[in-house]
C-alpha positions in Angstrom: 19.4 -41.0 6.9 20.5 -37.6 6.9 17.3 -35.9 7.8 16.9 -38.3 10.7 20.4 -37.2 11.6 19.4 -34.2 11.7 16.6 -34.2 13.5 17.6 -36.2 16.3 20.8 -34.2 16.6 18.7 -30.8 17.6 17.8 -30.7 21.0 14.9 -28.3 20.0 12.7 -28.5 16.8 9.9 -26.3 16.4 7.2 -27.6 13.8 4.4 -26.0 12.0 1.7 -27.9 13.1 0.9 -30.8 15.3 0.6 -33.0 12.2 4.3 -32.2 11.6 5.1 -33.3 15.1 3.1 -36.4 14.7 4.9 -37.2 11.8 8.3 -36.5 13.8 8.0 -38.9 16.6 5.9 -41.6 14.5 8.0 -41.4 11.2 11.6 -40.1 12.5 11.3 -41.7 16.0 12.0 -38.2 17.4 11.9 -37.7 21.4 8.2 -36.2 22.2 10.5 -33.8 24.4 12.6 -32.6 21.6 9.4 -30.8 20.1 7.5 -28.3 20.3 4.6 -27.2 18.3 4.6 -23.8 17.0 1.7 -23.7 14.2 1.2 -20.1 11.8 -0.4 -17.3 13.8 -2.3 -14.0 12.6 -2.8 -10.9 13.8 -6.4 -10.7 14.2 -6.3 -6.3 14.9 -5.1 -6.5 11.2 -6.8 -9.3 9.6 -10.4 -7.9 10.3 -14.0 -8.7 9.2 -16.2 -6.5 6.6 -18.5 -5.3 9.4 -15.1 -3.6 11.0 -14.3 -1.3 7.2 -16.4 2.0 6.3 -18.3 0.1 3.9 -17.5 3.0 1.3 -13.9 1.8 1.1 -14.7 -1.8 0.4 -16.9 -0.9 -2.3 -14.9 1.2 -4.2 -12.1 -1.4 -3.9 -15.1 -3.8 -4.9 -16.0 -1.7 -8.2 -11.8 -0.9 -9.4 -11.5 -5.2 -9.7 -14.5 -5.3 -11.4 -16.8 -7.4 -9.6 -20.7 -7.2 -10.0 -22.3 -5.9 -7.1 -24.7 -8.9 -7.2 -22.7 -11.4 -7.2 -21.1 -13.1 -4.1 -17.5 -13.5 -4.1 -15.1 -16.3 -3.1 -11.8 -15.2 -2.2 -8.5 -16.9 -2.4 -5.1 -15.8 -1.6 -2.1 -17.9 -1.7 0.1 -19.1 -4.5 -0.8 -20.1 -7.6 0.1 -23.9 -8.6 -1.4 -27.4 -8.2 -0.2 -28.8 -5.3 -2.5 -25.5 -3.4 -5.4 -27.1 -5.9 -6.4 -24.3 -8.1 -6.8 -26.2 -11.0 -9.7 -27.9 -9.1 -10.6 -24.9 -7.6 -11.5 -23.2 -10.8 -13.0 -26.6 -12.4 -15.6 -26.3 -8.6 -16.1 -22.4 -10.1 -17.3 -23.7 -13.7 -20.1 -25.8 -11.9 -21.0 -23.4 -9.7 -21.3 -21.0 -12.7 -23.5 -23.3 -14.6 -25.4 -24.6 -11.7 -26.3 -20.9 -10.2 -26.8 -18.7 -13.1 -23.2 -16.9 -12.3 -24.2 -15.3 -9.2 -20.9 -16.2 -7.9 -17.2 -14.5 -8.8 -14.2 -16.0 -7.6 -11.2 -13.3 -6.1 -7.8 -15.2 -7.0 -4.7 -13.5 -5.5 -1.6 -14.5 -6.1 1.2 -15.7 -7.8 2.9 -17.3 -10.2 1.7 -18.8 -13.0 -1.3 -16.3 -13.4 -1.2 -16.3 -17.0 -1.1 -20.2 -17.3 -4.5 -20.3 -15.0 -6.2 -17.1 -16.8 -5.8 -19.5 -19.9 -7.4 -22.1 -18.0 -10.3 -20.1 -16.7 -10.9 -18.7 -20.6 -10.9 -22.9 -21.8 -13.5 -23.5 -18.6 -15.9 -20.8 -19.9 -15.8 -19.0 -16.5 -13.2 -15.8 -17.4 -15.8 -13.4 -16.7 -16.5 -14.7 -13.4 -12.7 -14.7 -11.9 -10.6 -11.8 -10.9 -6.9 -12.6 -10.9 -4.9 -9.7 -9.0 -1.6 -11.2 -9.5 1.1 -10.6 -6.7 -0.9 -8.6 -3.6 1.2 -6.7 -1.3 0.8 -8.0 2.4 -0.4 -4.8 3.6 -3.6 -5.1 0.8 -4.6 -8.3 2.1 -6.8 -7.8 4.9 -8.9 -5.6 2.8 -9.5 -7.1 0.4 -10.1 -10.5 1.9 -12.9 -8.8 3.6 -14.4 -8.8 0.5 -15.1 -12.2 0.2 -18.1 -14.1 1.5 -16.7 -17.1 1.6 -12.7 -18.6 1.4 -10.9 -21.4 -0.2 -8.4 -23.3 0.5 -8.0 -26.5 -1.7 -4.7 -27.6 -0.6 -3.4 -30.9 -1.2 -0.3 -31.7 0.8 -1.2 -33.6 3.8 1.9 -32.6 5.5 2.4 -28.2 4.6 1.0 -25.4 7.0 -1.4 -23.4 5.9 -1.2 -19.8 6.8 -3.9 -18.6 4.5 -6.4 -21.0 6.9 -5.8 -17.9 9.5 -6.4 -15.2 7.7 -9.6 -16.3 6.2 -10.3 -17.5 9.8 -9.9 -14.1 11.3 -11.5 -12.5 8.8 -14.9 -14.3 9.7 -15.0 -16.4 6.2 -16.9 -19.8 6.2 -13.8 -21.6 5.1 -13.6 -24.7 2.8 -10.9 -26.9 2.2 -9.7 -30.5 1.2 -9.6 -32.6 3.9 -6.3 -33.1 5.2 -5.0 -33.2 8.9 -3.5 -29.8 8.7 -7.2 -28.3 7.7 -9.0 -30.1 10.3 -6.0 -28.9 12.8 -6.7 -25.0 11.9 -10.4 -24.9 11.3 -11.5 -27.5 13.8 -15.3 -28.6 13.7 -16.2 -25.2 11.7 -14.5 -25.8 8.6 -16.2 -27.1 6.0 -14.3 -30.2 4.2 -14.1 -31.6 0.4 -12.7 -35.0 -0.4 -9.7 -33.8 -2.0 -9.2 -33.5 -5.6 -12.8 -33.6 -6.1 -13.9 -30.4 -8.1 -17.6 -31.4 -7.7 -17.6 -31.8 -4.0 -15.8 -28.6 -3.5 -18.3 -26.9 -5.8 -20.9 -28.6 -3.4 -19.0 -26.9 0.0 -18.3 -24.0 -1.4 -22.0 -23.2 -2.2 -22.6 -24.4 1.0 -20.1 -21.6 2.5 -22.0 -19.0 0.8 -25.8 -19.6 1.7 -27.1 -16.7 3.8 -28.1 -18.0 7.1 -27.7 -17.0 10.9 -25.6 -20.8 11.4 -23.2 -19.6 8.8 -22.6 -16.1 10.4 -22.1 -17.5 13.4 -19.5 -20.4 11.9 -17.7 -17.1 10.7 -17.3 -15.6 13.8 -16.3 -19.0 15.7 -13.5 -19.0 13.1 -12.5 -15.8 14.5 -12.4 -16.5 18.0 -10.6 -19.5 17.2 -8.0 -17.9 15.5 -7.2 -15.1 17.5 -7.8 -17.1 21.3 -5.2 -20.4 20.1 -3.7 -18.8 16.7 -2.8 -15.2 17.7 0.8 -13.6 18.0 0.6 -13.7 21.9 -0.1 -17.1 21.9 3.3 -18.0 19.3 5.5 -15.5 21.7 4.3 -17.6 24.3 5.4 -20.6 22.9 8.7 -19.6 22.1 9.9 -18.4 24.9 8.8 -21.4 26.7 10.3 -23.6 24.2 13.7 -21.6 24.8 13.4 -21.7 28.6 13.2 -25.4 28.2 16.1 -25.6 26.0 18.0 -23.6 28.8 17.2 -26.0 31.4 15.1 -23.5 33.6 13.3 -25.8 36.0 10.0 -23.6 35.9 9.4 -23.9 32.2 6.6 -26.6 30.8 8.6 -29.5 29.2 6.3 -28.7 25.9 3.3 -26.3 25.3 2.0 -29.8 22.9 -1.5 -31.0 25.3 -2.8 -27.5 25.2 -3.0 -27.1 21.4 -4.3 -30.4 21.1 -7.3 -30.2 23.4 -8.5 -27.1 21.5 -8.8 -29.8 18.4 -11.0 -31.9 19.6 
């Protein structure tokens, strides 16, 4: 009761993603005018593929976490705990380990809990093929995202944002995650989806992310376009200053930025 109060007592509510609206005007019977969509953005002159580093630099960076030069890397960045799926996302790295002969090393940035999850990679057998870097300043991330070849992003709320989603996307990463509406809302048709909580099925994607071919560098950069042409910082100004032009009744603002967004989904 005191949520819905809440909610239908602002004349204004801005929401992560569509799904949150969705869930606003189906669940909380919320006014479709009272909201407007304002999902995570990136900066996509910061967040940057490989191609766009002296490859020098990301090599050294490469050698000082102690990755094998032959193996490809998956990259994750994000918090540390179950509810963002790492558990299954290191039980998906013990199958790809056995199944491919450890050609593939998994780049786990984050925090907490780093200790708790080192134990678990050590009881999987796969310790030698995960580099944990603990808490990553935000200024680090870019570069060394764009060492990955591929990202993951085994979330399981259905109802969250995902922020990470767009700065694997700009980065040019074939990007898997568990299907939930938020994913599919980010990554559109070039994400790459696991039934969630299925390790093996995310094993299956994430191998899939990896292979060399010219469809998967091209998913890459569709990713990027996507991010920076409806995800970029221009795009969230936009929307904010539209929403607040509503909100001061100026008769030339749109009542909601919400049919734009959706179309690019589709």
């Amino acid at each position: 009761m005191g949520r819905t109060l809440v909610d239908h007592r602002a004349r204004g509510i801005l929401t992560s993603t569509v799904n949150a609206e969705r869930l606003l005007l189906d669940e909380f019977g919320c006014a479709p005018e009272q909201i407007h969509p304002l999902p995570d953005c990136v900066n996509g002159e910061i967040f940057k593929p490989a191609a766009e580093y002296p490859a020098a630099e990301l090599s050294m960076l490469r050698a000082s976490l102690g990755i094998p030069v032959e193996r490809k890397v998956i990259v994750y960045l994000g918090l540390l705990a179950e509810y963002q799926g790492i558990g299954f996302l290191l039980q998906a790295m013990q199958r790809i380990v056995q199944d491919h002969a450890g050609g593939v090393h998994l780049l786990l940035m984050g925090f907490p809990n780093v200790e708790y999850y080192q134990g678990q990679a050590t009881e999987l057998g796969i310790r030698d093929f995960v580099t944990f870097t603990g808490r990553l300043p935000y200024q680090m991330a870019p570069t060394y995202l764009a060492l990955g070849d591929a990202a993951a992003a085994p979330k399981l709320s259905l109802t969250e944002g995902s922020g990470k989603l767009l700065n694997y996307m700009a980065v040019g990463l074939p990007t898997v995650a568990f299907d939930t509406p938020v994913a599919r809302e980010y990554l559109g048709q070039d994400g790459l989806f696991a039934v969630p909580g299925d390790a093996d099925d995310l094993a299956k994607k994430l191998m899939l992310a990896l292979s060399v071919s010219v469809s998967h560098q091209q998913t890459g950069q569709r990713l990027r376009e996507r991010a920076i042409q409806h995800f970029g910082w221009d795009e969230a100004g936009h929307r904010i200053v539209a929403a607040y032009r509503h909100l001061m009744g100026d008769p030339g603002a749109p009542a909601r930025s919400r049919q734009k967004h959706l179309e690019t989904n589709k």
